[in-house]
Chimera marker file (.cmm) of the C-alpha trace (Angstrom):
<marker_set name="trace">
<marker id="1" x="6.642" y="11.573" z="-13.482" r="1" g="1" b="0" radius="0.5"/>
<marker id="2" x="5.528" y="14.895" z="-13.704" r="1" g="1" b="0" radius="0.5"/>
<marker id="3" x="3.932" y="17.444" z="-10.604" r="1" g="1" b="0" radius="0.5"/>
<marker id="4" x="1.102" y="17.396" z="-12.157" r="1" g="1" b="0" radius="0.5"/>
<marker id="5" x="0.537" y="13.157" z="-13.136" r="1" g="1" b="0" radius="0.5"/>
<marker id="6" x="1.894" y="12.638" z="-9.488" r="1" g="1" b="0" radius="0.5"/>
<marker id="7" x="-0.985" y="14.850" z="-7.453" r="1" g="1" b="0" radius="0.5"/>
<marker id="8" x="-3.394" y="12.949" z="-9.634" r="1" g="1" b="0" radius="0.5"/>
<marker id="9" x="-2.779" y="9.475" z="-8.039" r="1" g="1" b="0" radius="0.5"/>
<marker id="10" x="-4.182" y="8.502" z="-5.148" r="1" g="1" b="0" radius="0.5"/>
<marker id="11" x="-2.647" y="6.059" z="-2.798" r="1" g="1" b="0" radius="0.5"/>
<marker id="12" x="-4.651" y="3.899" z="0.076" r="1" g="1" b="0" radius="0.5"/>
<marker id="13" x="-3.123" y="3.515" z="2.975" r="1" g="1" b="0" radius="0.5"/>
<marker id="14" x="-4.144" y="0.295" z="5.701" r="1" g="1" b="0" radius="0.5"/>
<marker id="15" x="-2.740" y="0.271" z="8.889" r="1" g="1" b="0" radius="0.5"/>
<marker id="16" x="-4.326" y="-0.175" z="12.685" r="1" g="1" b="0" radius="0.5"/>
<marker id="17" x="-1.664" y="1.801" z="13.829" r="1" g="1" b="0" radius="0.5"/>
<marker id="18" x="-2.422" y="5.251" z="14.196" r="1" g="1" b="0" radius="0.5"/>
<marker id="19" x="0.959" y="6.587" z="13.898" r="1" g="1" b="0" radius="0.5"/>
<marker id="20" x="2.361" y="4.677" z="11.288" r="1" g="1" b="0" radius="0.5"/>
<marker id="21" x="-0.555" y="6.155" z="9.016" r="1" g="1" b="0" radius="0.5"/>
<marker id="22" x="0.172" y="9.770" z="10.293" r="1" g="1" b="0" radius="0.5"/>
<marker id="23" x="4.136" y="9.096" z="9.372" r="1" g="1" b="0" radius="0.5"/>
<marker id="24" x="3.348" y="7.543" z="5.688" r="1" g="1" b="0" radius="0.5"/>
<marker id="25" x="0.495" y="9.942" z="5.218" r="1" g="1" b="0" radius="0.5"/>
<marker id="26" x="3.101" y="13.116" z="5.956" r="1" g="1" b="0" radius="0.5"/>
<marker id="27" x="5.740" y="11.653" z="3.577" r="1" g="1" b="0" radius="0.5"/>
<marker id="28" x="3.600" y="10.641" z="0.687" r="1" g="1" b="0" radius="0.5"/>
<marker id="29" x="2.009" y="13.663" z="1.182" r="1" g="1" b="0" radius="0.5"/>
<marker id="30" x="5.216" y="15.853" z="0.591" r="1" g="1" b="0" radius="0.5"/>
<marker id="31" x="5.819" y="13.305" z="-2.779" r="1" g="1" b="0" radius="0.5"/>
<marker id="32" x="3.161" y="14.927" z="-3.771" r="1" g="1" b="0" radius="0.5"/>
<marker id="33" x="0.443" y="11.712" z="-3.709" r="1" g="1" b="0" radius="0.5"/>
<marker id="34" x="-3.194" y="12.428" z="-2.249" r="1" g="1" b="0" radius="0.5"/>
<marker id="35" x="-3.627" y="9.732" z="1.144" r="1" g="1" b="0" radius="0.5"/>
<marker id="36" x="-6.595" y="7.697" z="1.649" r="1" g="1" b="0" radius="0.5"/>
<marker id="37" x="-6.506" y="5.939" z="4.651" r="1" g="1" b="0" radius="0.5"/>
<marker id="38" x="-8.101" y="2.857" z="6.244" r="1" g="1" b="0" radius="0.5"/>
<marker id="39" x="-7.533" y="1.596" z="9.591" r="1" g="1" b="0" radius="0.5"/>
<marker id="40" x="-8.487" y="-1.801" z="8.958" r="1" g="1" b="0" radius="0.5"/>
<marker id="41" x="-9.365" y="-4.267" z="5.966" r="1" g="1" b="0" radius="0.5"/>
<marker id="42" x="-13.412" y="-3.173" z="5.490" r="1" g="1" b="0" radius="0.5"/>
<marker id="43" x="-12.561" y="0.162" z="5.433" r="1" g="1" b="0" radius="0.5"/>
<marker id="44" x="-9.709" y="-0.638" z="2.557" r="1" g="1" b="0" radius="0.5"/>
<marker id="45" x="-12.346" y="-3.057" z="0.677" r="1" g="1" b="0" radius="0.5"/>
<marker id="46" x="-14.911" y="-0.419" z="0.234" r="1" g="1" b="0" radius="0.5"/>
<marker id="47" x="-12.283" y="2.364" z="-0.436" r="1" g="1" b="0" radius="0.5"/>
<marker id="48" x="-11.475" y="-0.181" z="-3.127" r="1" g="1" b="0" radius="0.5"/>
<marker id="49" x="-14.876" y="-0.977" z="-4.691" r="1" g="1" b="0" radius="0.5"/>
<marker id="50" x="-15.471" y="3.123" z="-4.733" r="1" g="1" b="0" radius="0.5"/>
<marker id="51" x="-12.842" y="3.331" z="-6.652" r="1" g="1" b="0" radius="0.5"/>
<marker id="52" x="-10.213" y="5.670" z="-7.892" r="1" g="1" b="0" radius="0.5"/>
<marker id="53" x="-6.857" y="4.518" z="-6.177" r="1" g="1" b="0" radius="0.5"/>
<marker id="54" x="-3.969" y="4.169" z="-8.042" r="1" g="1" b="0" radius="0.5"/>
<marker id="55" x="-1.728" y="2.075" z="-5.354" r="1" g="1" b="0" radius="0.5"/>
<marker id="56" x="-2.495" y="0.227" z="-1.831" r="1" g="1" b="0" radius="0.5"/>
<marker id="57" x="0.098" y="0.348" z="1.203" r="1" g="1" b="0" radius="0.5"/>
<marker id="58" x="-0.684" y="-2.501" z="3.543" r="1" g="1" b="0" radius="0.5"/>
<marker id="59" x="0.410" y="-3.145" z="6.888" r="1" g="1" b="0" radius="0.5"/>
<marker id="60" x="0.775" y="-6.995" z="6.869" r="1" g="1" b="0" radius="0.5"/>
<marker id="61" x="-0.379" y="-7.895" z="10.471" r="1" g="1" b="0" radius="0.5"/>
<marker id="62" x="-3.545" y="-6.090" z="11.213" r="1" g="1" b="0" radius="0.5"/>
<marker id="63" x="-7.011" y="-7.616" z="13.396" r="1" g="1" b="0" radius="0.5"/>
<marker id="64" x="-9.403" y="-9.345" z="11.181" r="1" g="1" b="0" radius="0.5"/>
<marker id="65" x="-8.716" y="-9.572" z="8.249" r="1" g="1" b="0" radius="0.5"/>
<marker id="66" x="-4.599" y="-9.173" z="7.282" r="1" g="1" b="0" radius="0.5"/>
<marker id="67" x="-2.425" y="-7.808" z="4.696" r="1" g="1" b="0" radius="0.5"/>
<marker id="68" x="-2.418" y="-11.021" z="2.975" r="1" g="1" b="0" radius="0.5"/>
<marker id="69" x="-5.623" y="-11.683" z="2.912" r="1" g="1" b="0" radius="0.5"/>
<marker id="70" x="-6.503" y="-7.933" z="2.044" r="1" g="1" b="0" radius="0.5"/>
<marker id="71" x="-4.034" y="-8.366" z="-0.919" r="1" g="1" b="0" radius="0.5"/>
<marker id="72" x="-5.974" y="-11.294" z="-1.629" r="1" g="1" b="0" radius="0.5"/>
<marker id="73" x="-9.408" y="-9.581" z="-2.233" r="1" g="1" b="0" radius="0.5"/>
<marker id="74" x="-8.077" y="-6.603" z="-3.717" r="1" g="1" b="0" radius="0.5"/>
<marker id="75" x="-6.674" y="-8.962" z="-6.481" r="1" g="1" b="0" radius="0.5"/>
<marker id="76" x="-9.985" y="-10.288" z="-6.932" r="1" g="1" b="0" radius="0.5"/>
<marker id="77" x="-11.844" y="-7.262" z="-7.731" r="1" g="1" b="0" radius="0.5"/>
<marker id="78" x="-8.541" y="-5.292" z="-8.726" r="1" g="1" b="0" radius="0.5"/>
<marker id="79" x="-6.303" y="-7.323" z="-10.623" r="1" g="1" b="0" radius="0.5"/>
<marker id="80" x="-3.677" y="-4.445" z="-11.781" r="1" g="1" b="0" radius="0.5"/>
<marker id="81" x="-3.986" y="-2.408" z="-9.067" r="1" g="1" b="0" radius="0.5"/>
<marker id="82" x="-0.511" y="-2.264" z="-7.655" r="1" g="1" b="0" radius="0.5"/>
<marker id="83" x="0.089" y="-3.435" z="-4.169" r="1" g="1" b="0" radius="0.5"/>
<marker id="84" x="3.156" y="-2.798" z="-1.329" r="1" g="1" b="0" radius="0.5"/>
<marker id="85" x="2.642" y="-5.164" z="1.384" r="1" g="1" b="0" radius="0.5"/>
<marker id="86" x="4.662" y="-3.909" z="4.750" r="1" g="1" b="0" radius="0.5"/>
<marker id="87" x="5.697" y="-5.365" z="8.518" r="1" g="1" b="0" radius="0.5"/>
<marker id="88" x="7.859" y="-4.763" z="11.358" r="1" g="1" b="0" radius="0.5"/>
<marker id="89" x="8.435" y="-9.096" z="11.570" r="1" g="1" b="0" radius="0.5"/>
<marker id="90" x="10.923" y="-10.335" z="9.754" r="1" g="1" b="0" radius="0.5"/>
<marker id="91" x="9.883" y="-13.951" z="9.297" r="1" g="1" b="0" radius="0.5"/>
<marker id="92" x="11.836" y="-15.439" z="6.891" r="1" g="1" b="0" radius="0.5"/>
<marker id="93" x="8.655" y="-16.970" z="4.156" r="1" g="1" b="0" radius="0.5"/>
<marker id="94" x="6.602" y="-13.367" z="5.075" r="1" g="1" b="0" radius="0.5"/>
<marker id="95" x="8.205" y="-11.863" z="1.508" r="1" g="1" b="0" radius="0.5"/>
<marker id="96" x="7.441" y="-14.668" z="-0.631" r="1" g="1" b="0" radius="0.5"/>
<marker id="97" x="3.789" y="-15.533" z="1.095" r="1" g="1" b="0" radius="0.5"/>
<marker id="98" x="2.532" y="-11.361" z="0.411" r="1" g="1" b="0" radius="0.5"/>
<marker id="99" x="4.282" y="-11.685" z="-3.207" r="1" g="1" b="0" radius="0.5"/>
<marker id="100" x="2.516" y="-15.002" z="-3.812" r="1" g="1" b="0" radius="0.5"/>
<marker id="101" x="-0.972" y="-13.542" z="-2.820" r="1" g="1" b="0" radius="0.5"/>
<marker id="102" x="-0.763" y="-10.548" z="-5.445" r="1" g="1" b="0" radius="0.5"/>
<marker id="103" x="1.692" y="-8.250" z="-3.914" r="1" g="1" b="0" radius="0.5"/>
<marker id="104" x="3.927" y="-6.157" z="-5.794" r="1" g="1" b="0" radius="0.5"/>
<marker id="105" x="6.392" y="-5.400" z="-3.274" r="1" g="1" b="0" radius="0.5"/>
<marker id="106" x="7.524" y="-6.037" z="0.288" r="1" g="1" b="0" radius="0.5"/>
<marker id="107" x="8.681" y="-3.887" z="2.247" r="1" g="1" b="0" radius="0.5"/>
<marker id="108" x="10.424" y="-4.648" z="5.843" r="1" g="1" b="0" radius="0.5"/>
<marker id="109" x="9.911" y="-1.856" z="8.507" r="1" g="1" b="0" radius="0.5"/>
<marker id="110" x="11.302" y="0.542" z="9.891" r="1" g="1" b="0" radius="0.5"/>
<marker id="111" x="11.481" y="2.060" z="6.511" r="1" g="1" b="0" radius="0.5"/>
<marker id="112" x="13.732" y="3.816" z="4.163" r="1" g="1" b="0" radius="0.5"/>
<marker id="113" x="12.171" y="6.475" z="3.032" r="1" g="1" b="0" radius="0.5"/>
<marker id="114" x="14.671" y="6.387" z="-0.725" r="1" g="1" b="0" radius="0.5"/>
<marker id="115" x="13.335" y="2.808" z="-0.798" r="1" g="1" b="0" radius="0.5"/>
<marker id="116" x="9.540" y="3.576" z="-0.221" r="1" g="1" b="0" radius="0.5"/>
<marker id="117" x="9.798" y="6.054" z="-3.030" r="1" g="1" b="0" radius="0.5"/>
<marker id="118" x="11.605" y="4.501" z="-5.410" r="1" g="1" b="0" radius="0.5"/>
<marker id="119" x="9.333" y="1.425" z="-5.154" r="1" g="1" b="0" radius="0.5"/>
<marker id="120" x="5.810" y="3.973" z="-4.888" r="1" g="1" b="0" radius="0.5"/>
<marker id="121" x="7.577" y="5.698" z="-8.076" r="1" g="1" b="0" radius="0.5"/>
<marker id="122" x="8.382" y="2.682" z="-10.076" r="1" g="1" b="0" radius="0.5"/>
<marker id="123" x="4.747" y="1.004" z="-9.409" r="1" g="1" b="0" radius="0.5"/>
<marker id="124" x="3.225" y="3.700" z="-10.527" r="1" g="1" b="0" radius="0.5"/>
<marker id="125" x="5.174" y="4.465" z="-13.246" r="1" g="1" b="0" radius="0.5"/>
<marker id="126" x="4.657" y="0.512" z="-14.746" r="1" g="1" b="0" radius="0.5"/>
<marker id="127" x="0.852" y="1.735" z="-14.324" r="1" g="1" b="0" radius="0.5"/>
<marker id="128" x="1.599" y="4.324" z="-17.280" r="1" g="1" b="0" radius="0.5"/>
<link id1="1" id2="2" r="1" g="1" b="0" radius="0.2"/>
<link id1="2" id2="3" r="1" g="1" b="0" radius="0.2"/>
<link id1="3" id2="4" r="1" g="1" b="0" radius="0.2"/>
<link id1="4" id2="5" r="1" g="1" b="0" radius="0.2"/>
<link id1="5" id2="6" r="1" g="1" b="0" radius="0.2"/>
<link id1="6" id2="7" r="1" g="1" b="0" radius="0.2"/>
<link id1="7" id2="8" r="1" g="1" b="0" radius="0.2"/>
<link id1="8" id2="9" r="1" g="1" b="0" radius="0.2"/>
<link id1="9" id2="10" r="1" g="1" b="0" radius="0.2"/>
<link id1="10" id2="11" r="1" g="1" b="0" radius="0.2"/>
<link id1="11" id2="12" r="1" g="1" b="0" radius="0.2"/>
<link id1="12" id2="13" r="1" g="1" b="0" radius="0.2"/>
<link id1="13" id2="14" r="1" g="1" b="0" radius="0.2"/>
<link id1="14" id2="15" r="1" g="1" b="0" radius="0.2"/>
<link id1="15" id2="16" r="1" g="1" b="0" radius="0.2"/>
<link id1="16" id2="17" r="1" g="1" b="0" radius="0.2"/>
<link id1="17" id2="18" r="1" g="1" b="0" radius="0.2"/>
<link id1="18" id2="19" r="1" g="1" b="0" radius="0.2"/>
<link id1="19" id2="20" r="1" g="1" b="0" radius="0.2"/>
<link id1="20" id2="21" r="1" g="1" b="0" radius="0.2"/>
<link id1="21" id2="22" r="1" g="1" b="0" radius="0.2"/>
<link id1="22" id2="23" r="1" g="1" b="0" radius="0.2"/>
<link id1="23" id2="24" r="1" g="1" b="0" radius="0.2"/>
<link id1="24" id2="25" r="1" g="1" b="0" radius="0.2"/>
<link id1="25" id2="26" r="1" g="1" b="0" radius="0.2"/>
<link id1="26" id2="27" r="1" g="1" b="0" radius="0.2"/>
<link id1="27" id2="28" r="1" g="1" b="0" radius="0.2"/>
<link id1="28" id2="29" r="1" g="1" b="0" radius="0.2"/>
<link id1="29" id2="30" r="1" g="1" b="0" radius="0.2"/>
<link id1="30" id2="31" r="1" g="1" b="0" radius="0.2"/>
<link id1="31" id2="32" r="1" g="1" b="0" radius="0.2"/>
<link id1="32" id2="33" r="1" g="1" b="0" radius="0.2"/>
<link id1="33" id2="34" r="1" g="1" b="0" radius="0.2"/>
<link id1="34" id2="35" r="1" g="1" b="0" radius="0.2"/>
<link id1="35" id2="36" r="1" g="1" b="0" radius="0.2"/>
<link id1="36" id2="37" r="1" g="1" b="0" radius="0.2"/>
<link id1="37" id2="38" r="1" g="1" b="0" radius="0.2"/>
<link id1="38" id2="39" r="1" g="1" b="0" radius="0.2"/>
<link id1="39" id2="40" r="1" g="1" b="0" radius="0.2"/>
<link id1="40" id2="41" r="1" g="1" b="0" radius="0.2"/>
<link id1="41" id2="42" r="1" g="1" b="0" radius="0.2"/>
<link id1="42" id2="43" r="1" g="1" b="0" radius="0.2"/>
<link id1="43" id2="44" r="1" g="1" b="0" radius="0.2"/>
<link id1="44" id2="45" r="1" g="1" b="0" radius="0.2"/>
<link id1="45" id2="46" r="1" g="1" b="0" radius="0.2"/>
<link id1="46" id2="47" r="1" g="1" b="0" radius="0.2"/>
<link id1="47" id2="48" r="1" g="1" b="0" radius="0.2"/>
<link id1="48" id2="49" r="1" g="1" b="0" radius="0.2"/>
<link id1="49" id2="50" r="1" g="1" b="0" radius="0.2"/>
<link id1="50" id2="51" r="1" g="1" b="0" radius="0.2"/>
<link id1="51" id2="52" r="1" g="1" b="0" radius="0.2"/>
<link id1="52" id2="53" r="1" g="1" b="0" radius="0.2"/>
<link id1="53" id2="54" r="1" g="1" b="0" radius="0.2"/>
<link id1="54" id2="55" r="1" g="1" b="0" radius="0.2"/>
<link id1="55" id2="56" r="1" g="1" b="0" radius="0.2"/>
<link id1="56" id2="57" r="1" g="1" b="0" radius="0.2"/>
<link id1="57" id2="58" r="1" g="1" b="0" radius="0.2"/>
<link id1="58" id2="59" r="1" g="1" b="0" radius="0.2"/>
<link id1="59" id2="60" r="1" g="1" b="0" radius="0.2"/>
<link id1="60" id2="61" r="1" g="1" b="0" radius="0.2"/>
<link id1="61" id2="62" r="1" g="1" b="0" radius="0.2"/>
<link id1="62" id2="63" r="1" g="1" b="0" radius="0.2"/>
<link id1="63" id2="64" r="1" g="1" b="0" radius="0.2"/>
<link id1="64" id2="65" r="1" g="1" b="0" radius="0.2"/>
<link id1="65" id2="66" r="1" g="1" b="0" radius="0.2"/>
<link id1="66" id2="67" r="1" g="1" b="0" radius="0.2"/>
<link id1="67" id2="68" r="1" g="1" b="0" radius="0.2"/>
<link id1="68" id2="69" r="1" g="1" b="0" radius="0.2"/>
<link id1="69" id2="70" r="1" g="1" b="0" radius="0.2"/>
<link id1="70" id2="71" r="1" g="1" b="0" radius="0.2"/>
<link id1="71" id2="72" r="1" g="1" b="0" radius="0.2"/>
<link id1="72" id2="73" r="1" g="1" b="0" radius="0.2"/>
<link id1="73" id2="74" r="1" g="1" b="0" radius="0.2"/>
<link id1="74" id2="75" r="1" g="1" b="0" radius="0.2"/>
<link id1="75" id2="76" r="1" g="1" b="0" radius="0.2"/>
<link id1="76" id2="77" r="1" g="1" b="0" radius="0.2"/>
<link id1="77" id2="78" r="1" g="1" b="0" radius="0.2"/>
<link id1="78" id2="79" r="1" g="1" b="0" radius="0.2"/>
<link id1="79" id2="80" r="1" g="1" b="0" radius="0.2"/>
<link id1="80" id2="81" r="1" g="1" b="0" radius="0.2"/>
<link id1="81" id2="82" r="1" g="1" b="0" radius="0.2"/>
<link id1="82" id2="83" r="1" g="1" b="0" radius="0.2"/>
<link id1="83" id2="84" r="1" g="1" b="0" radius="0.2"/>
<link id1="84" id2="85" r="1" g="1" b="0" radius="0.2"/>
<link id1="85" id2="86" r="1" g="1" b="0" radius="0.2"/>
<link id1="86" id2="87" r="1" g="1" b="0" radius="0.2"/>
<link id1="87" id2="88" r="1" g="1" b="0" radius="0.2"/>
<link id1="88" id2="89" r="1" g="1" b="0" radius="0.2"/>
<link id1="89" id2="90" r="1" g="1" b="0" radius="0.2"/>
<link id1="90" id2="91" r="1" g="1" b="0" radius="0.2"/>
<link id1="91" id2="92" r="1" g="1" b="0" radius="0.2"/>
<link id1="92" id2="93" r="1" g="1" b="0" radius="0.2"/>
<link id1="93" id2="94" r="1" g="1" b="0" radius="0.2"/>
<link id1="94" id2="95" r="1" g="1" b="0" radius="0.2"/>
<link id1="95" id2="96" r="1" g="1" b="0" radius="0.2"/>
<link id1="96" id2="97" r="1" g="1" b="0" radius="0.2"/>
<link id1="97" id2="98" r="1" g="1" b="0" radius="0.2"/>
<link id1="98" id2="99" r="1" g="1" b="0" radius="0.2"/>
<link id1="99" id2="100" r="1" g="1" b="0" radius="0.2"/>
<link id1="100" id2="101" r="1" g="1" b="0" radius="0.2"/>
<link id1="101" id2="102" r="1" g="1" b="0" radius="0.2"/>
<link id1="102" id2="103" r="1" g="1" b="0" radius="0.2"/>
<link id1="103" id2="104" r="1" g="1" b="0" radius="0.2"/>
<link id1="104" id2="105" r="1" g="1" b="0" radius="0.2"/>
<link id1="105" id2="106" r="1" g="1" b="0" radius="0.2"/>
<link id1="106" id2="107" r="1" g="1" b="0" radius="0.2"/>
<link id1="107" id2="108" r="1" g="1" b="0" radius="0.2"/>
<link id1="108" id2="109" r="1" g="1" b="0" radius="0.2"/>
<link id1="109" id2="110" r="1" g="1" b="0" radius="0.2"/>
<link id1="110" id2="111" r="1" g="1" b="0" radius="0.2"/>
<link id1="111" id2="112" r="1" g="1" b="0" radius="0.2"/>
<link id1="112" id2="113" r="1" g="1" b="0" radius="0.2"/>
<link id1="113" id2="114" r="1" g="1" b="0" radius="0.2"/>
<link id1="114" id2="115" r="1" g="1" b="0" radius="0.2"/>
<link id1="115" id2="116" r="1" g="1" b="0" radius="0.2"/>
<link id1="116" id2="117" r="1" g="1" b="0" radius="0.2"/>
<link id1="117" id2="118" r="1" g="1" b="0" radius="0.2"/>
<link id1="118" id2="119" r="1" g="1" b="0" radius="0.2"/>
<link id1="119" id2="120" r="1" g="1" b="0" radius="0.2"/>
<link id1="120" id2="121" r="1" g="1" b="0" radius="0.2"/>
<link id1="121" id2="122" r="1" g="1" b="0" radius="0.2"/>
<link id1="122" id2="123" r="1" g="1" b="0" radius="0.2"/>
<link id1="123" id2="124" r="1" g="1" b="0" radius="0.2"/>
<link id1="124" id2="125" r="1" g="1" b="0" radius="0.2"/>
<link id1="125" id2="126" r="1" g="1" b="0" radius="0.2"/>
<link id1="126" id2="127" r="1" g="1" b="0" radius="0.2"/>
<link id1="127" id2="128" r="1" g="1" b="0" radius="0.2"/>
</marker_set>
């Protein structure tokens, strides 16, 4: 992907915890991607139904409304948009529940950053 195709996309971010979205938002940011970010859910959602995001990060466990369920909705009104569902707890059906609600990926925190650009890279790239 060229410099110039990668600035164009735009990648949500949705996490409740503040640091984790400074820490993605800094690495993405070097890749190149512009960062939306959402601290919860409704904030994703309307992000979402504005429009012009090219991939969502999700934190799995979040208040309210959770990764899965987020994935869920997105699906609804979004049905190609790709989707990386994320957690720090390893419970062993947590994979295949996110992937069976619309996610794209999983991935298991803390995180490699090789894997979570390879796997950004890739999703994006199937978007072409």
């Amino acid at each position: 992907m060229s410099d110039v195709n990668k600035k164009a996309k735009q990648i949500l971010l949705v996490d409740d915890d503040k640091n984790t979205r400074i820490l993605l938002t800094e690495f993405l940011s070097t890749m190149g991607y512009r960062v939306l970010e959402a601290k919860d859910a409704k904030e994703a959602m309307k992000s979402v139904e504005i429009g012009s995001i090219d991939l969502v990060m999700t934190d799995l466990r979040m208040p309210g409304m959770d990764g899965i369920e987020l994935t869920r909705a997105i699906r609804r009104m979004e049905p190609d948009l790709p989707i990386i569902v994320y957690s720090a707890y390893r419970f062993i059906d947590t994979a295949p529940v996110a992937l069976k609600a619309g996610a794209n990926e999983y991935l298991a925190k803390p995180f490699l950053q090789n894997k979570i650009k390879q796997t950004v890279e890739r999703l994006l790239k199937e978007q072409e």
